[in-house]
C-alpha positions as CSV (number, residue, x, y, z in Angstrom):
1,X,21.6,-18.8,-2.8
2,X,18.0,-17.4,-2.4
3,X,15.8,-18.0,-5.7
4,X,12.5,-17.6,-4.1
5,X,11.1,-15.1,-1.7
6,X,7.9,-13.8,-0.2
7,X,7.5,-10.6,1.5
8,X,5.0,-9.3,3.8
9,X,4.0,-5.9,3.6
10,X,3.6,-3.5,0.8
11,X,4.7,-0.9,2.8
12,X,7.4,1.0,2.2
13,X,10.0,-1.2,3.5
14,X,7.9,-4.3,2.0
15,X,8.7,-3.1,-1.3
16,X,12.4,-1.9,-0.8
17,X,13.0,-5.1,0.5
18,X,11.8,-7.0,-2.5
19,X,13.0,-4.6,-4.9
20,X,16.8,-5.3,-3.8
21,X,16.2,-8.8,-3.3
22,X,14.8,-8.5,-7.6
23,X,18.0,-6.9,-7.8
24,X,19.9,-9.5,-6.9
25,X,17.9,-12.4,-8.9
26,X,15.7,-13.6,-6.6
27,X,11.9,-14.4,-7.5
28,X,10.0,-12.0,-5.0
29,X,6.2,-12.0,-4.4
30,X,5.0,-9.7,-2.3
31,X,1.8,-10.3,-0.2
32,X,-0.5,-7.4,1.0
33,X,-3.8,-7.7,2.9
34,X,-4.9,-4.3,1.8
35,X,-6.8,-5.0,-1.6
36,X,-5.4,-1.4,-3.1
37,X,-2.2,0.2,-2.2
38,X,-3.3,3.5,-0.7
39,X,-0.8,5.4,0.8
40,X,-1.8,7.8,3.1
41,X,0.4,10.1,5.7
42,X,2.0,13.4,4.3
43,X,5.3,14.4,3.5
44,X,8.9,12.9,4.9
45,X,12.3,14.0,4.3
46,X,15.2,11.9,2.9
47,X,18.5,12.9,4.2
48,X,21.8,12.0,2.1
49,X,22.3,8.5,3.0
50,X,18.2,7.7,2.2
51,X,19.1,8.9,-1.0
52,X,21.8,7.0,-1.5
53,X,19.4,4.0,-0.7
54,X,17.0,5.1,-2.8
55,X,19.3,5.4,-5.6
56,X,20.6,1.7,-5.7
57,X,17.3,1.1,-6.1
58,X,16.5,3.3,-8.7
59,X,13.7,4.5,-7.1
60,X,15.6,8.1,-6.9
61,X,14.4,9.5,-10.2
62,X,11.2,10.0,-10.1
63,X,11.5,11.3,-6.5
64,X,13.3,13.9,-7.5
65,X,11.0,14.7,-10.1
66,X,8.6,15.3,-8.0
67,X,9.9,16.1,-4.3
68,X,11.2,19.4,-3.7
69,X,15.4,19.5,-2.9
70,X,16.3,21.6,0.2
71,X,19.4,23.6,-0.1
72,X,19.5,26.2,2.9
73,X,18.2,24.7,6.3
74,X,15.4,22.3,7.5
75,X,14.0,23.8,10.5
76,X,11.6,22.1,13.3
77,X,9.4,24.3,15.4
78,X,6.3,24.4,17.5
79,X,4.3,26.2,16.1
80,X,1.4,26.4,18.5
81,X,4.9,27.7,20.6
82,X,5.7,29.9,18.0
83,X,9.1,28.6,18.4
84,X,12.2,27.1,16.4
85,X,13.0,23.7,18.3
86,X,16.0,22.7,16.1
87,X,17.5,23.9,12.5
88,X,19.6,21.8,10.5
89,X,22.3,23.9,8.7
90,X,22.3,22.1,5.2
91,X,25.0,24.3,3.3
92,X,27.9,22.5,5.0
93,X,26.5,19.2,3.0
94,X,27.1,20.7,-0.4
95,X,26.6,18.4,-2.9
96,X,24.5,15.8,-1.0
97,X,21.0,16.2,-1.7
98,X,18.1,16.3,1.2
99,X,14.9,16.2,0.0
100,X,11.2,16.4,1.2
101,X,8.9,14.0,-0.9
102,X,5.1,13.1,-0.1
103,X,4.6,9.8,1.2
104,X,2.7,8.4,-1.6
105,X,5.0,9.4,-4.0
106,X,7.3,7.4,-2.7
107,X,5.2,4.4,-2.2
108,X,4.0,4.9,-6.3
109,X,7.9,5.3,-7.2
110,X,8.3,2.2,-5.4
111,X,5.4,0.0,-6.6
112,X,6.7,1.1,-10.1
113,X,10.4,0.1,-9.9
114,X,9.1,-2.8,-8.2
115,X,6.7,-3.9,-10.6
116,X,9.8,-3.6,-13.5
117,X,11.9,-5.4,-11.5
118,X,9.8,-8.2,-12.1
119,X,8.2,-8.3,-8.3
120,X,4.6,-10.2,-8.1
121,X,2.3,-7.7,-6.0
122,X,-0.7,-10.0,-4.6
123,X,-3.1,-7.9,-3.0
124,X,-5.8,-8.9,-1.0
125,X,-3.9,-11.5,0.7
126,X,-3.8,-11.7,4.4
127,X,-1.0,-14.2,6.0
128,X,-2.5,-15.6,8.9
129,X,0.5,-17.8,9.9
130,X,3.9,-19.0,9.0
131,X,5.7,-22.1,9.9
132,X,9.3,-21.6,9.8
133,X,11.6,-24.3,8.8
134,X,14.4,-24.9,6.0
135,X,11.3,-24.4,3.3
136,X,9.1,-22.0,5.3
137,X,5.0,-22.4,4.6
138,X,2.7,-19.8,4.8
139,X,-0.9,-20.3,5.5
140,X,-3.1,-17.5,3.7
141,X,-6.8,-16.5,5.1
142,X,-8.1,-17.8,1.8
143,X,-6.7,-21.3,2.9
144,X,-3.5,-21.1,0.1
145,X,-0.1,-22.7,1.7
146,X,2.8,-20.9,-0.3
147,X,6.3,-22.4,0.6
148,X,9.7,-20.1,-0.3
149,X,12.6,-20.4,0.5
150,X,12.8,-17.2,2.8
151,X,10.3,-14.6,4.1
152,X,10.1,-11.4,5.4
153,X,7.7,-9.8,7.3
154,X,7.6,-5.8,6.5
């Protein structure tokens, strides 16, 4: 089994990645070259099976909390067109949630559930290279080698 693991990327998938990895008892350090984790983008929409995602990794909460829960339809248009291009008839998935969250909500959400899952956030810290291998080594711009025993780039 896994017991140490660096990820690359604190992204969104960065930090679902090391969040289920936590939840499954591995050591995760996650490196980012940004020096703050500033999300930036607007909204996105999580269809049923996101959620269920989301959920394993308790990250669904506070989404919730804070997205708003479509019932009706979700509609897609050009609107310099002024027409509908598609509309997704959501009343036929009764009981399965679809929600539309703002990007950074989900990123903070994330970074929190992360955090308390015991996830080392390292920011600041650009991996120039990696040399695969059974212990893979990581060469940081700083001139830090990190070895683990897997790595994911995100």
């Amino acid at each position: 089994m896994i017991e140490t693991a660096s990820v690359i990327g604190a992204g969104i998938g960065g930090l679902a990645c090391a969040i289920a990895l936590a939840h499954k008892g591995v050591a995760v350090t996650i490196y980012e070259q940004a020096s703050e984790i500033v999300e930036v983008g607007a909204g996105l929409q999580v269809s049923p099976n996101g959620l269920v995602v989301l959920r394993a990794l308790g990250v669904d909460g506070p989404l919730m909390r804070t997205g708003a829960m479509i019932a009706k339809s979700v509609v897609l248009a050009d609107y310099k067109a002024g027409v509908e291009v598609a509309r997704l008839d959501l009343t036929r998935m009764a009981g399965r949630p679809y929600l539309f969250a703002h990007r950074h909500d989900l990123v903070t959400s994330l970074m929190q559930v992360a955090v308390d899952a015991g996830v080392v956030l390292r920011l600041g810290q650009r991996v120039e290279t990696i040399h695969p291998g059974d212990t893979p080594r990581m060469c940081l711009a700083s001139g830090e080698e990190v070895q683990t025993q897997a790595v994911v780039c995100a």
